[in-house]
DRENKOLTOR-491358 format. One line per field, with one value per residue: residue number from 1; x, y, z of N, C-alpha, C, O in turn. Coordinates in nm, 2 decimals. Atoms other than C-alpha are relative to their C-alpha. Example, Ala and Ser with C-alpha at 12.3 -4.5 7.8 and 13.67 -1.06 7.14 Angstrom:
2
i <- [1, 2];
n.px <- [0.09, -0.09];
n.py <- [-0.12, -0.11];
n.pz <- [0.00, 0.00];
ca.px <- [1.23, 1.37];
ca.py <- [-0.45, -0.11];
ca.pz <- [0.78, 0.71];
c.px <- [0.09, -0.08];
c.py <- [0.12, 0.11];
c.pz <- [0.00, 0.08];
o.px <- [0.19, -0.03];
o.py <- [0.12, 0.22];
o.pz <- [0.07, 0.09];
This chain:
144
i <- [1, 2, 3, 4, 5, 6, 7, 8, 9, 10, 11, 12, 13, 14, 15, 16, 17, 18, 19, 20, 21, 22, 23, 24, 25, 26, 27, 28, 29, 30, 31, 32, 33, 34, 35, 36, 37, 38, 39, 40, 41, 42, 43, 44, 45, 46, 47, 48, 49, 50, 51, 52, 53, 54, 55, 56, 57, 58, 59, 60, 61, 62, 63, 64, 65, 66, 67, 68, 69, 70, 71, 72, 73, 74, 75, 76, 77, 78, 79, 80, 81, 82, 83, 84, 85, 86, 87, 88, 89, 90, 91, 92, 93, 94, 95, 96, 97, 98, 99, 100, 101, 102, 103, 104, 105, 106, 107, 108, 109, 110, 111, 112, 113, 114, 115, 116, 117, 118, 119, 120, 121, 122, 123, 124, 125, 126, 127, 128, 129, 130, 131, 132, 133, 134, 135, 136, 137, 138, 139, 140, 141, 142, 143, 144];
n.px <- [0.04, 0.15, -0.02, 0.16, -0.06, 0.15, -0.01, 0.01, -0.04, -0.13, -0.13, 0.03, 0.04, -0.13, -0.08, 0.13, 0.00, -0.13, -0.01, 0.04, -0.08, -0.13, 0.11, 0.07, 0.15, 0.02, 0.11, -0.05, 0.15, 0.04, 0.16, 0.06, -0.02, -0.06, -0.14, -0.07, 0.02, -0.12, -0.04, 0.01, 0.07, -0.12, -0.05, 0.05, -0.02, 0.10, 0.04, 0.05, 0.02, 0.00, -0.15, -0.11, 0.01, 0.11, -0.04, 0.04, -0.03, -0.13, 0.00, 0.04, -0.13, -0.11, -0.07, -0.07, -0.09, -0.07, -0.17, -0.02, 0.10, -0.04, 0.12, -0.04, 0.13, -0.02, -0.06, -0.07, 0.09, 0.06, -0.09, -0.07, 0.07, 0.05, -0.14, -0.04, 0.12, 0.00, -0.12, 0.01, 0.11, 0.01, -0.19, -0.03, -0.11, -0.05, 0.09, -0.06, 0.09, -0.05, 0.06, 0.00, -0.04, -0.18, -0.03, 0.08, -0.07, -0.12, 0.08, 0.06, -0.15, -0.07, 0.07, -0.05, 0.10, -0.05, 0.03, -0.03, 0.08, -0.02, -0.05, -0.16, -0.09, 0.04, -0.07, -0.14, -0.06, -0.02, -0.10, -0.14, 0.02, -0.08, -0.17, -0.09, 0.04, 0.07, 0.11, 0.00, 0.17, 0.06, -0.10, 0.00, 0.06, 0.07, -0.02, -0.02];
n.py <- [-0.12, -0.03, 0.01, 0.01, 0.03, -0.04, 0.08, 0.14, 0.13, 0.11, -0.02, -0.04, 0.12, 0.05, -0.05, -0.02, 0.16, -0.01, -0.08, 0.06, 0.17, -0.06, -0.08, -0.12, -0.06, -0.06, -0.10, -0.02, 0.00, 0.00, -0.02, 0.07, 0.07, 0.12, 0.03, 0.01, 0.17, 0.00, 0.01, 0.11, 0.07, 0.00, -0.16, -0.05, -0.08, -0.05, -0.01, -0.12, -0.06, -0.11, -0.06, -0.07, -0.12, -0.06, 0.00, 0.01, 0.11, 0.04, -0.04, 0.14, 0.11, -0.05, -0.12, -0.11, 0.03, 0.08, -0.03, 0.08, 0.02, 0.05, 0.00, 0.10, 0.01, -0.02, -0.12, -0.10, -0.12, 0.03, -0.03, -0.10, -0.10, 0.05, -0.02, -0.10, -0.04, 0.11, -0.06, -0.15, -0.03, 0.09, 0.03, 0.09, -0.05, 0.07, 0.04, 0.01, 0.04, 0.04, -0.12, 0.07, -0.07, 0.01, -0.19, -0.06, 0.07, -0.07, -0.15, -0.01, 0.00, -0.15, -0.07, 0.09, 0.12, 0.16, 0.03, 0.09, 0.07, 0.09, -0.06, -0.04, 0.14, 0.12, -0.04, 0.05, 0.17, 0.09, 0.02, 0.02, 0.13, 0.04, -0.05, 0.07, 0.11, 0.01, -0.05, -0.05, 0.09, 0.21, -0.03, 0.21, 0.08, 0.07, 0.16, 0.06];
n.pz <- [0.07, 0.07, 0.16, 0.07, 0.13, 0.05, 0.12, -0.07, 0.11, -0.06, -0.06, -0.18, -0.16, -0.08, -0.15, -0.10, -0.06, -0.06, -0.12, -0.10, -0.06, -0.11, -0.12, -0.01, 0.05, 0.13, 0.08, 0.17, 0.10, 0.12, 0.01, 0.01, -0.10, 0.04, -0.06, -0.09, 0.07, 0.08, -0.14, -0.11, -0.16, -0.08, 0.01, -0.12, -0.01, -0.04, 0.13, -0.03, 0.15, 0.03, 0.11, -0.05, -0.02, -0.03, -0.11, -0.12, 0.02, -0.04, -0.17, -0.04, 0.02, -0.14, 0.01, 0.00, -0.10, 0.09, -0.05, 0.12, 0.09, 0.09, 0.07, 0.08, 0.13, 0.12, 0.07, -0.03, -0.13, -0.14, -0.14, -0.06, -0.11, -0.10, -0.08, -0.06, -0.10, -0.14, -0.05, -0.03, -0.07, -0.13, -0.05, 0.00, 0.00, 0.10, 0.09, 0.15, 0.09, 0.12, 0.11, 0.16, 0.11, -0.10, 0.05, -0.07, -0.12, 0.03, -0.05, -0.12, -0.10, -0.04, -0.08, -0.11, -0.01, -0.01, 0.17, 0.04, 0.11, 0.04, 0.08, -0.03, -0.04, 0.09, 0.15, -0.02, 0.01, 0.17, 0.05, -0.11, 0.05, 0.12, 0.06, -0.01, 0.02, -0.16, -0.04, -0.10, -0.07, -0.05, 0.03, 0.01, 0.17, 0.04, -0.08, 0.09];
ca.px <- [7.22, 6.88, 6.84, 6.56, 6.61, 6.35, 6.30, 6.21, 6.38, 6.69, 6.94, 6.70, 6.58, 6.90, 7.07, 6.74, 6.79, 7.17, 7.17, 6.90, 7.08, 7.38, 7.12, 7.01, 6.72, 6.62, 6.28, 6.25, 5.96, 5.80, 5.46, 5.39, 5.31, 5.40, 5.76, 5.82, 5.76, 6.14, 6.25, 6.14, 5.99, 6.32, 6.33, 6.26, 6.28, 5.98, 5.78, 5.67, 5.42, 5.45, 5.69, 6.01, 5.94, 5.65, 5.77, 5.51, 5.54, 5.93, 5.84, 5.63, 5.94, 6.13, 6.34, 6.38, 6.56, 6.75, 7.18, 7.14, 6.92, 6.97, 6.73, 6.75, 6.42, 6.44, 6.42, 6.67, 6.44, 6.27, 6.62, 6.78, 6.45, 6.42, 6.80, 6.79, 6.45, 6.61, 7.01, 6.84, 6.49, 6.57, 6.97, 6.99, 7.37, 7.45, 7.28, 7.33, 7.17, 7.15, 7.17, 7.15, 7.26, 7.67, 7.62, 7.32, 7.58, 7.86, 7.62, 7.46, 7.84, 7.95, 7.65, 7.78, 7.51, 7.68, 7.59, 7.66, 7.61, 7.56, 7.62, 8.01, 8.05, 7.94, 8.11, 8.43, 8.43, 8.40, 8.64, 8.88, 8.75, 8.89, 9.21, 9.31, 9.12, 8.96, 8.62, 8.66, 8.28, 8.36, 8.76, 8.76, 8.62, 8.42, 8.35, 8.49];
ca.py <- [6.73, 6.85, 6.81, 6.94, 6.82, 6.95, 6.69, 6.31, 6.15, 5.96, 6.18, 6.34, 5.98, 5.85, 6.13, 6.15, 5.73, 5.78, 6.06, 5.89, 5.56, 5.78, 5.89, 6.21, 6.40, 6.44, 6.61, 6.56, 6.71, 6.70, 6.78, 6.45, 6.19, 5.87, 5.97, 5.93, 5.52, 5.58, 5.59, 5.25, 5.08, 5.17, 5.54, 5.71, 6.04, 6.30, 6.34, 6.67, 6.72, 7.03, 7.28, 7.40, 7.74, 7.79, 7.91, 7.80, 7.43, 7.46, 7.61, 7.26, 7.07, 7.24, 7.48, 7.73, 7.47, 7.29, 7.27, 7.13, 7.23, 7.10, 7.15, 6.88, 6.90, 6.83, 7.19, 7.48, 7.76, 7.57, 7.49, 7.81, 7.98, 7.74, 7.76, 8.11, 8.12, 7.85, 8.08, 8.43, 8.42, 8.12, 8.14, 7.81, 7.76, 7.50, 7.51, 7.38, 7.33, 7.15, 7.31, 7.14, 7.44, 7.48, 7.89, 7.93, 7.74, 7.95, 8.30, 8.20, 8.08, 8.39, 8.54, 8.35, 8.05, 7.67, 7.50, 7.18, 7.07, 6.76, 6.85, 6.95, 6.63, 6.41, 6.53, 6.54, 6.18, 6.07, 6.26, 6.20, 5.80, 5.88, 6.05, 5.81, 5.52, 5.52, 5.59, 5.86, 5.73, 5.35, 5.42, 4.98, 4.94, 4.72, 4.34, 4.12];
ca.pz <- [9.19, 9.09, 8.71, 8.46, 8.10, 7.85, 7.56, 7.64, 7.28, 7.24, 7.36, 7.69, 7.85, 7.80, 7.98, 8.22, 8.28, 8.33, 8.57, 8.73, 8.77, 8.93, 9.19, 9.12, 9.10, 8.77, 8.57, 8.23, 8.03, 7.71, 7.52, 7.46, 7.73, 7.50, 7.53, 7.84, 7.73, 7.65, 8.02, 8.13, 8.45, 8.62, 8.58, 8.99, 8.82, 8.81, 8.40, 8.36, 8.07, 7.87, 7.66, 7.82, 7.75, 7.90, 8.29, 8.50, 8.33, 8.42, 8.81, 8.81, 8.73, 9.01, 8.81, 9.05, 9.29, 9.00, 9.00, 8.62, 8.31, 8.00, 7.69, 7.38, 7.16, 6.81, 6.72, 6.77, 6.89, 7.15, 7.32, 7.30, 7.46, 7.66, 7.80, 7.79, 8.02, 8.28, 8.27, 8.28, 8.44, 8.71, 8.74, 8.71, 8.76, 8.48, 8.18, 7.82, 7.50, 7.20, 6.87, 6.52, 6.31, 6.37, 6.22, 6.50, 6.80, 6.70, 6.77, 7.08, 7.21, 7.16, 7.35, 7.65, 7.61, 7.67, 7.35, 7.24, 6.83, 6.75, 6.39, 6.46, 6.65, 6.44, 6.12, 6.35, 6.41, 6.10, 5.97, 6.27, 6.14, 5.80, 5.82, 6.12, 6.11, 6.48, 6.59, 6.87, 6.96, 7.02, 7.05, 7.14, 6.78, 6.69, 6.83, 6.61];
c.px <- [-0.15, 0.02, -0.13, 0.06, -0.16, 0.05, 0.05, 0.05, 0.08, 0.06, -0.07, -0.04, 0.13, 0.08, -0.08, 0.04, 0.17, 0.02, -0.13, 0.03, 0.11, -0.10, -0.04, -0.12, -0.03, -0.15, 0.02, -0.16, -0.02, -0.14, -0.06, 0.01, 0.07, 0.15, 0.07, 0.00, 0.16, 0.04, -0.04, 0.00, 0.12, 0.00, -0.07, 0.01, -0.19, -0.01, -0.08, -0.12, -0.05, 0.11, 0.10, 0.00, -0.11, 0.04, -0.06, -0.01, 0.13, 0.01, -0.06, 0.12, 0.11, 0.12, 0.07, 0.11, 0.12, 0.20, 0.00, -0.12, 0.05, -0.13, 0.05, -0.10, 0.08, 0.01, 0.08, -0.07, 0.00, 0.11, 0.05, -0.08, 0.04, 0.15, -0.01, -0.11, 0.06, 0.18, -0.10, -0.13, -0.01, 0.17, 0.05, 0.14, 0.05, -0.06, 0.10, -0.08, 0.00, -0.04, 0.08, 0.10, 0.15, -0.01, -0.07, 0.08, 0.10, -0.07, -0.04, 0.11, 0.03, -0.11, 0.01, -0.10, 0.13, -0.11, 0.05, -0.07, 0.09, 0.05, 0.13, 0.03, -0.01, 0.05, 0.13, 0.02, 0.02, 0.04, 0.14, 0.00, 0.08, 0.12, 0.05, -0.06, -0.06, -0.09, 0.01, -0.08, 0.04, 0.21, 0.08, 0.01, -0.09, 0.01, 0.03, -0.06];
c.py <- [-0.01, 0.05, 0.02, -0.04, 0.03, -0.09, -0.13, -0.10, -0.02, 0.06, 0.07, -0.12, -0.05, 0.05, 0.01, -0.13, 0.02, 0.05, -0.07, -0.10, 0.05, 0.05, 0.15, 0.02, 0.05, 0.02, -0.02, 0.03, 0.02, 0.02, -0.12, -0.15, -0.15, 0.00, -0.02, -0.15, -0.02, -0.03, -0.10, -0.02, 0.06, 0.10, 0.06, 0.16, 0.08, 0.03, 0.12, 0.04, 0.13, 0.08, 0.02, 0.12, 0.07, 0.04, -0.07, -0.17, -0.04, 0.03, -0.15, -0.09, 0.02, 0.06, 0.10, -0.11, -0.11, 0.07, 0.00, 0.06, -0.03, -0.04, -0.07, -0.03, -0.03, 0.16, 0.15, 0.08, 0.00, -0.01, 0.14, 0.12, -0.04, 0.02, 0.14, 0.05, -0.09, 0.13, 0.12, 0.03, -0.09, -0.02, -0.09, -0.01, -0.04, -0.04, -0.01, -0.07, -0.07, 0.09, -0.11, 0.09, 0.03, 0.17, 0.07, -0.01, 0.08, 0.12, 0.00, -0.03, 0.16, 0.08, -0.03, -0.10, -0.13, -0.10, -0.14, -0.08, -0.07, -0.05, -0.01, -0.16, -0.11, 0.01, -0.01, -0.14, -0.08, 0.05, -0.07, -0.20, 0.03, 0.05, -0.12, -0.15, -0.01, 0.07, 0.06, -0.04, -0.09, 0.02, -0.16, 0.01, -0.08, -0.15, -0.10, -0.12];
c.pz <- [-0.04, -0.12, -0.07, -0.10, -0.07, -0.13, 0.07, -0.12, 0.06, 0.04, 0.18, 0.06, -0.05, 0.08, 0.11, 0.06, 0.07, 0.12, 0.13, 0.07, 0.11, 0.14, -0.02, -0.05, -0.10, -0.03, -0.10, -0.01, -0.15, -0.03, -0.01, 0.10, -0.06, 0.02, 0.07, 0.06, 0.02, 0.14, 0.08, 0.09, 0.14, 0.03, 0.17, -0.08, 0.01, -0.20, 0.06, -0.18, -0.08, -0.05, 0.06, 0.02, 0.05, 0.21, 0.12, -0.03, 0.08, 0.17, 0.04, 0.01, 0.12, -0.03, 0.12, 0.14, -0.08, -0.01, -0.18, -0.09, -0.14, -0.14, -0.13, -0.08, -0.14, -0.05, 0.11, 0.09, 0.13, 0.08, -0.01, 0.07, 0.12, 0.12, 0.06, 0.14, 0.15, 0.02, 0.04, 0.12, 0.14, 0.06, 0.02, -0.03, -0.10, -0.13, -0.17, -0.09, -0.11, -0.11, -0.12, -0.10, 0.07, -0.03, 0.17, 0.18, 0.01, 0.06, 0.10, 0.08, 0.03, 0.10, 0.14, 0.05, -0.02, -0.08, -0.05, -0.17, 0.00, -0.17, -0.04, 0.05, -0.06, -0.12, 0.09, 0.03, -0.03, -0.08, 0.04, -0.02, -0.12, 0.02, 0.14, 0.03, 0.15, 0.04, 0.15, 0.09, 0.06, -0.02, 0.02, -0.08, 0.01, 0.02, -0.15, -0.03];
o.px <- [-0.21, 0.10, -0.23, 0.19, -0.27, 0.16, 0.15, 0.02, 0.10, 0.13, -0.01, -0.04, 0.19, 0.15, -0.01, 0.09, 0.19, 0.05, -0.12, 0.01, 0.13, -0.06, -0.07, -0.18, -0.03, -0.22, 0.13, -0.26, 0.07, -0.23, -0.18, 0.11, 0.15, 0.22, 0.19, 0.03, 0.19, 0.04, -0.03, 0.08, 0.09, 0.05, -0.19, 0.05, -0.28, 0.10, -0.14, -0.08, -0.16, 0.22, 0.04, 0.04, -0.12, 0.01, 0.01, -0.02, 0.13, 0.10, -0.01, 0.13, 0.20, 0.21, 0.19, 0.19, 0.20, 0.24, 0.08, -0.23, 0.17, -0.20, 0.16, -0.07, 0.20, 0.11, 0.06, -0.06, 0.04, 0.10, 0.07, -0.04, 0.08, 0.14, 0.00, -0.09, 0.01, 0.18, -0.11, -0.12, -0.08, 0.21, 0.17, 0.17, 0.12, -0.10, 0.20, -0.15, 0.11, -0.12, 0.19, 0.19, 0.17, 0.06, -0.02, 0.05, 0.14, -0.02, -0.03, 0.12, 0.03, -0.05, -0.08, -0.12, 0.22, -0.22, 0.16, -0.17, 0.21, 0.12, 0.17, 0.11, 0.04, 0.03, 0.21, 0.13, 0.08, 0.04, 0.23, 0.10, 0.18, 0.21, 0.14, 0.02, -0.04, -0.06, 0.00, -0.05, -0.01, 0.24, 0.19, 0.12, -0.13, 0.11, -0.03, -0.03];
o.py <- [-0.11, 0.14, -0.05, -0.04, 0.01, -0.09, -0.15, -0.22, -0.02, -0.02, 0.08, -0.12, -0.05, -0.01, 0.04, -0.12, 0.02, -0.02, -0.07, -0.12, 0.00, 0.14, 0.19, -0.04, 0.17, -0.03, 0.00, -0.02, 0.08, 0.00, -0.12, -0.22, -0.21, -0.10, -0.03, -0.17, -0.13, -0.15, -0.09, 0.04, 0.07, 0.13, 0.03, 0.23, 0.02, 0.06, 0.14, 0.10, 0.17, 0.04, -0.07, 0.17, 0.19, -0.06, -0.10, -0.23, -0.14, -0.01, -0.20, -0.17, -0.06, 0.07, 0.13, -0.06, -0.17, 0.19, 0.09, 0.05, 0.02, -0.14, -0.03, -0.12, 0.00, 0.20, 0.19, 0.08, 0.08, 0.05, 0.18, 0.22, 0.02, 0.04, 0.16, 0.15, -0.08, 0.17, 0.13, 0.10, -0.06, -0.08, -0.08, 0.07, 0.03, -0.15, 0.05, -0.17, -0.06, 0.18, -0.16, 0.04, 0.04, 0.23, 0.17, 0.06, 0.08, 0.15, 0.11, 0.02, 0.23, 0.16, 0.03, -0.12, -0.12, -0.12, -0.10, -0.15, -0.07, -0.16, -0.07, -0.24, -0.21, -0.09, -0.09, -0.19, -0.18, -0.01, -0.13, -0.27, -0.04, 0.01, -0.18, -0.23, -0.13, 0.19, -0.02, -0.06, -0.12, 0.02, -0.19, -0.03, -0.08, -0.21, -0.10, -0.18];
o.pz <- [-0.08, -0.14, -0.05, -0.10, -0.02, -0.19, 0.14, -0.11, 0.18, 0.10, 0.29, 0.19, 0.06, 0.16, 0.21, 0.17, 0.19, 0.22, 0.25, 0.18, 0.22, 0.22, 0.09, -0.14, -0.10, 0.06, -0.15, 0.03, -0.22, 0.06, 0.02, 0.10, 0.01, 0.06, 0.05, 0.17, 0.06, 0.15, 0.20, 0.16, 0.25, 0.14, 0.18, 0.02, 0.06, -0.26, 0.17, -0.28, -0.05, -0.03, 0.12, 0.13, 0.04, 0.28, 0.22, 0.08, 0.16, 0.24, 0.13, 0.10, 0.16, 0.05, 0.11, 0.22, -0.01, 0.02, -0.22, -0.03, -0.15, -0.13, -0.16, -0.16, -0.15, -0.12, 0.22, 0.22, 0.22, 0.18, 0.11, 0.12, 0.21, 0.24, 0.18, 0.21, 0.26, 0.14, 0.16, 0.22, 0.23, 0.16, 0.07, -0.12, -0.16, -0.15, -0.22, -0.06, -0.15, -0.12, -0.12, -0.17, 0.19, 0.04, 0.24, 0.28, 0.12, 0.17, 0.16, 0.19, 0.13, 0.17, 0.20, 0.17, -0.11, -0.06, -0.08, -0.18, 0.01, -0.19, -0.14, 0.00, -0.03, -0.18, 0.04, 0.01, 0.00, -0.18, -0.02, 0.03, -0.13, -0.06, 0.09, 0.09, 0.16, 0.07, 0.25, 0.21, 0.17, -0.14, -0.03, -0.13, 0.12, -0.02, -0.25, -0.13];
């Protein structure tokens, strides 16, 4: 699969390194070139520097031939432009975004955007930790 991912912190080079390790073609970009430090010597994918939402940035990256986009910045906005410029303006077939606010992930669900907060899942695991005692995350536990 051909994969863009906009946002080079911890959760885009590690899905960037991952999917790269499985062989595919992955793109990741960001505005700043130090991040892409994060993806280590190993990484065969392609660093793209520059916003997500800027189109002719994401045509460099090879958007309009991509199976996969996936936007993950620290802030809201930028992924749900940036999603909605890679679903609506490039048709990209698979896309999904991160979203911090659980009110703002809930509104763009319904608008038929693929959405993923971190927020929600992370408050459910630690409750689903206290009421039955097992970390959904690490469902082994913990090395003794």
């Amino acid at each position: 699969m051909k994969i863009v991912i906009v946002g080079c912190g911890r959760v885009g080079s590690r899905m960037a390194r991952q999917l790269d390790d499985e062989g595919h073609d992955v793109t990741i970009i960001d505005e700043k070139v130090s991040a892409f430090s994060r993806l280590g010597d190993g990484f065969k994918g392609n660093m793209v520097v520059g916003t997500g939402i800027d189109e002719e940035v994401l045509r460099r990256a090879g958007i309009e031939g991509a199976d996969c986009f996936a936007s993950v910045t620290n802030g809201d906005n930028r992924n749900i432009m940036a999603a909605q410029i890679a679903k609506a303006v490039f048709k990209v077939p698979r896309v999904i975004t991160r979203i911090y606010d659980p009110i703002r992930e809930e509104v763009f669900r319904e608008f038929g955007m693929e959405t993923i907060c971190s927020t929600t899942l992370v408050a459910g695991f630690i409750a689903d930790y206290f009421r039955n005692g097992v970390n959904a995350a690490h469902p082994e536990g913990l090395p003794q």
